[in-house]
C-alpha positions as CSV (number, residue, x, y, z in Angstrom):
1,X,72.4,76.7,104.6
2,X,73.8,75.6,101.4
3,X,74.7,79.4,100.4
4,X,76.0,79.9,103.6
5,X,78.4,77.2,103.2
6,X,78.9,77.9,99.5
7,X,79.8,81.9,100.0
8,X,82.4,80.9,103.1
9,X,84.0,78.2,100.9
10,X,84.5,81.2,98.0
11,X,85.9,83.6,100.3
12,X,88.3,81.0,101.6
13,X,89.2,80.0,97.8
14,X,88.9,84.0,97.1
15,X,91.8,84.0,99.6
16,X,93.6,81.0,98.2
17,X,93.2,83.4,94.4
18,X,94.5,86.4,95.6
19,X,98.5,84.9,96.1
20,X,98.3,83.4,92.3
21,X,98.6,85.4,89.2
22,X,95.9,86.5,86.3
23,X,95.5,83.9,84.0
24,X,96.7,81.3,86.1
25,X,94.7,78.0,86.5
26,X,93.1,77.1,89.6
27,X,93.1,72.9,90.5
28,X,90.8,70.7,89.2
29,X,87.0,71.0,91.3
30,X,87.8,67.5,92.4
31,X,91.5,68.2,94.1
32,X,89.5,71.5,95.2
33,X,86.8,70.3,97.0
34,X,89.4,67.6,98.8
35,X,91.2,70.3,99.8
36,X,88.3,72.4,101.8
37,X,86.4,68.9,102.7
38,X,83.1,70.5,100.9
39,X,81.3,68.0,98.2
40,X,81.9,68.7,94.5
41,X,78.3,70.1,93.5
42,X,78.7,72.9,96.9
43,X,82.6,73.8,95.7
44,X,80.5,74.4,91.9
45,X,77.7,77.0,93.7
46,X,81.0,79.0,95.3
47,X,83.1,78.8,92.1
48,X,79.9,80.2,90.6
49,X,79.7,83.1,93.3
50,X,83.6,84.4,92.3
51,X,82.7,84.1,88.6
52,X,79.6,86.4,89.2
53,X,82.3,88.6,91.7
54,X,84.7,88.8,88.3
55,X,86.9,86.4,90.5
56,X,87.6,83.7,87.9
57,X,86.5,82.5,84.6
58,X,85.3,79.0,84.3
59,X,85.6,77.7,80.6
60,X,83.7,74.4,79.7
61,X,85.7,71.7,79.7
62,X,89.1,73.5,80.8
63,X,88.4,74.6,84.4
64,X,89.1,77.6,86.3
65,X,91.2,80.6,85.8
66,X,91.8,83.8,87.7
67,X,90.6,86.9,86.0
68,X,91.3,90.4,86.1
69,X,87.7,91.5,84.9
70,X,86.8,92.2,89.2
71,X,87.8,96.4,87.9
72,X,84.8,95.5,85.1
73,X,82.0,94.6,87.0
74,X,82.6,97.0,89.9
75,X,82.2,99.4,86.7
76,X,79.1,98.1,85.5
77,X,77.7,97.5,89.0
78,X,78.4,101.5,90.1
79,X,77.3,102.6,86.5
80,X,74.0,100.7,87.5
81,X,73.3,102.9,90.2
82,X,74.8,106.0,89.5
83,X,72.8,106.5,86.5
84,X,70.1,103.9,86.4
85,X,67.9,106.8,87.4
86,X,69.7,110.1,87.2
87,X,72.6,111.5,85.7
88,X,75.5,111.8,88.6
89,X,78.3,113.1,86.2
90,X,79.4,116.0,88.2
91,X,79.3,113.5,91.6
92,X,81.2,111.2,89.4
93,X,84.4,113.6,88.4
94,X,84.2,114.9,92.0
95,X,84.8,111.5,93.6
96,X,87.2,110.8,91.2
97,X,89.0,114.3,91.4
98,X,89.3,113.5,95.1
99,X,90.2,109.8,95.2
100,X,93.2,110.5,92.4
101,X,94.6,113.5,94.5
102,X,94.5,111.3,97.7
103,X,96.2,108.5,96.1
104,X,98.5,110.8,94.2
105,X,99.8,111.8,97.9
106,X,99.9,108.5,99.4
107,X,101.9,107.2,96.6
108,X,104.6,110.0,97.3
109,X,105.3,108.1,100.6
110,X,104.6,104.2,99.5
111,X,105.7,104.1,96.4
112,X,108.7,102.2,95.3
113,X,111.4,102.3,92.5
114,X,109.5,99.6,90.7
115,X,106.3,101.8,91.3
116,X,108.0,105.0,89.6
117,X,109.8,103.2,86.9
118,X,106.5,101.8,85.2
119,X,105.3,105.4,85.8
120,X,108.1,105.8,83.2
121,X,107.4,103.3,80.9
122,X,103.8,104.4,80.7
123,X,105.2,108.4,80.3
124,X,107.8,107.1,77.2
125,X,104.7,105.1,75.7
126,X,102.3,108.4,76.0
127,X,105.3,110.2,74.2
128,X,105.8,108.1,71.4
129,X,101.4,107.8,70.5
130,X,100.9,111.6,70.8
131,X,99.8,111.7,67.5
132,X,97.5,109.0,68.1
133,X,94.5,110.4,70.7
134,X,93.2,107.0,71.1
135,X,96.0,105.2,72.1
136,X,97.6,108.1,74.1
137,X,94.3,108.2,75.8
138,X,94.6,104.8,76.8
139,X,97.7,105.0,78.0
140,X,97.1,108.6,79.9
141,X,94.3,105.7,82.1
142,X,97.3,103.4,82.9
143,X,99.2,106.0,83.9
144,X,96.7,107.2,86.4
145,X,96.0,103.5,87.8
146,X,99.2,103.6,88.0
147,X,99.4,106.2,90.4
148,X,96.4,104.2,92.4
149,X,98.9,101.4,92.5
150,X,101.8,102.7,93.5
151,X,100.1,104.3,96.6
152,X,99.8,100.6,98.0
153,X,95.5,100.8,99.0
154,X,94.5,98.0,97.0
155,X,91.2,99.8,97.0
156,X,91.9,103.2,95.2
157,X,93.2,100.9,91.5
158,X,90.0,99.1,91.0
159,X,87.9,101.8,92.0
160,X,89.6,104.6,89.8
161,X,89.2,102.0,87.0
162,X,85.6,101.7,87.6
163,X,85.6,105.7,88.1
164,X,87.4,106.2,84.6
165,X,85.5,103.6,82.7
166,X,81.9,106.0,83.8
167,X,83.2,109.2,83.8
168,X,85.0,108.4,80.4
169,X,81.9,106.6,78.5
170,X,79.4,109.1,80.4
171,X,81.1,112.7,80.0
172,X,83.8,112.6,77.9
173,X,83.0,110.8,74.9
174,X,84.5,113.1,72.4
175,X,88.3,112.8,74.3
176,X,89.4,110.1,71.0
177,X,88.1,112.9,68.0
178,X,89.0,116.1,69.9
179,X,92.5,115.8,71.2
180,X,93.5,117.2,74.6
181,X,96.5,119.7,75.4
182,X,98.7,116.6,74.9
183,X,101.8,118.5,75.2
184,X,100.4,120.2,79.0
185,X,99.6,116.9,79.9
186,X,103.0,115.2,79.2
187,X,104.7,118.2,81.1
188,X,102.9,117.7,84.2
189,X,103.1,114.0,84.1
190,X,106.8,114.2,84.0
191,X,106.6,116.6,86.8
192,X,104.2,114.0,88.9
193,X,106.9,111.1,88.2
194,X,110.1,113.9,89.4
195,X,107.6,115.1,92.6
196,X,107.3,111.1,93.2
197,X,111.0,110.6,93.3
198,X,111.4,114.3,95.4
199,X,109.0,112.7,97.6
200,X,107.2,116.7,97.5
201,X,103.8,116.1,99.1
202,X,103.5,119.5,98.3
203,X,104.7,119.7,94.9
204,X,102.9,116.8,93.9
205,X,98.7,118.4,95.3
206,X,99.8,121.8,93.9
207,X,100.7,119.9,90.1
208,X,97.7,117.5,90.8
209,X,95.5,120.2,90.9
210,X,96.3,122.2,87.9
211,X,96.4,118.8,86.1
212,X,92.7,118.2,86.6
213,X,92.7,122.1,85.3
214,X,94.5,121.5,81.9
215,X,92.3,118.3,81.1
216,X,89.0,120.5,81.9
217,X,89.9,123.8,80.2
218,X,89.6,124.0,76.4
219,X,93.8,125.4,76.2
């Protein structure tokens, strides 16, 4: 009964996280527990349950804070299973192949001038580390999630996160001391940010497509 009670009380406070900001800190367990009517040591057992979910981090002595490491453990968690056993790399860029062209074309109708402009900022960062693989590679992530993000499903970020963070570690690990057509890339990057703004559902599958292409061929 008690983790019954304790997992409804953390999706109820899961709820309550979700409309405050990373990094922000959550009230003390005491005004907490007032405020959902539960007993100190049962709002503990589901502040335990969204740490474990990546949720929040509890530091001794300092309390709660929301944390953005959710993307991180549904990473480790799908890593887990996808290769616990076997080796699922060719399922794994598939899935991801897919899931990035779907949101790709979802955020040519949802996505917002705020959306394209930090495509922008990502692009102008890209361009000024392209000597610098390990950097622009880290950047060339955000630009994706960004992507993920501006198409509005707040399920296609964290799970091309976890996606990149498998695929990356699992099948690419030689992307940071053998640089990628860098220069192809940045084209059609551009050319993703101008078919955003056309809104070119088109445009955007048919430069989608051959971007997976350039990152897979040896140019």
């Amino acid at each position: 009964m008690a983790t019954l009670l304790s997992d409804e009380i953390a999706a109820k406070l899961e709820l309550k996280i979700k409309e405050m900001k990373v990094g922000e800190k959550l009230p003390s367990e005491r005004m907490l527990a007032d405020e959902f009517g539960v007993s100190r040591n049962l709002l503990r057992e589901s502040l335990q349950v969204l740490r474990d979910k990546g949720v929040i981090d509890i530091l001794p002595g300092k309390g709660a804070y929301v944390s953005d490491k959710q993307e991180e453990r549904l990473a480790a968690y799908m890593e887990n299973i996808l290769f616990n056993n076997s080796n699922n790399w060719k399922d794994v860029a598939e899935a991801r192949r897919v899931i990035e062209i779907e949101a790709c074309l979802k955020a040519v109708e949802m996505s917002t001038d705020e959306d394209i402009q930090e495509l922008e900022r990502i692009y102008l960062l890209m361009k000024e580390n392209t000597k610098n693989v390990q950097v622009f590679h880290e950047y060339d992530v955000a630009f994706h999630v960004q992507i993920a993000k501006a198409s509005h499903n707040n399920i296609y970020a964290p799970l091309m996160m976890a996606l990149f963070n498998i695929s990356e570690k699992k099948m690419f690990p030689d992307t940071e001391t053998e640089p990628m057509c860098i220069e192809a890339v940045q084209r059609e990057h551009l050319a993703i940010i101008q078919a955003l703004k056309n809104r070119d559902r088109q445009i955007i599958g048919q430069i989608m497509q051959k971007h997976f292409g350039t990152k897979e061929s040896t140019c």
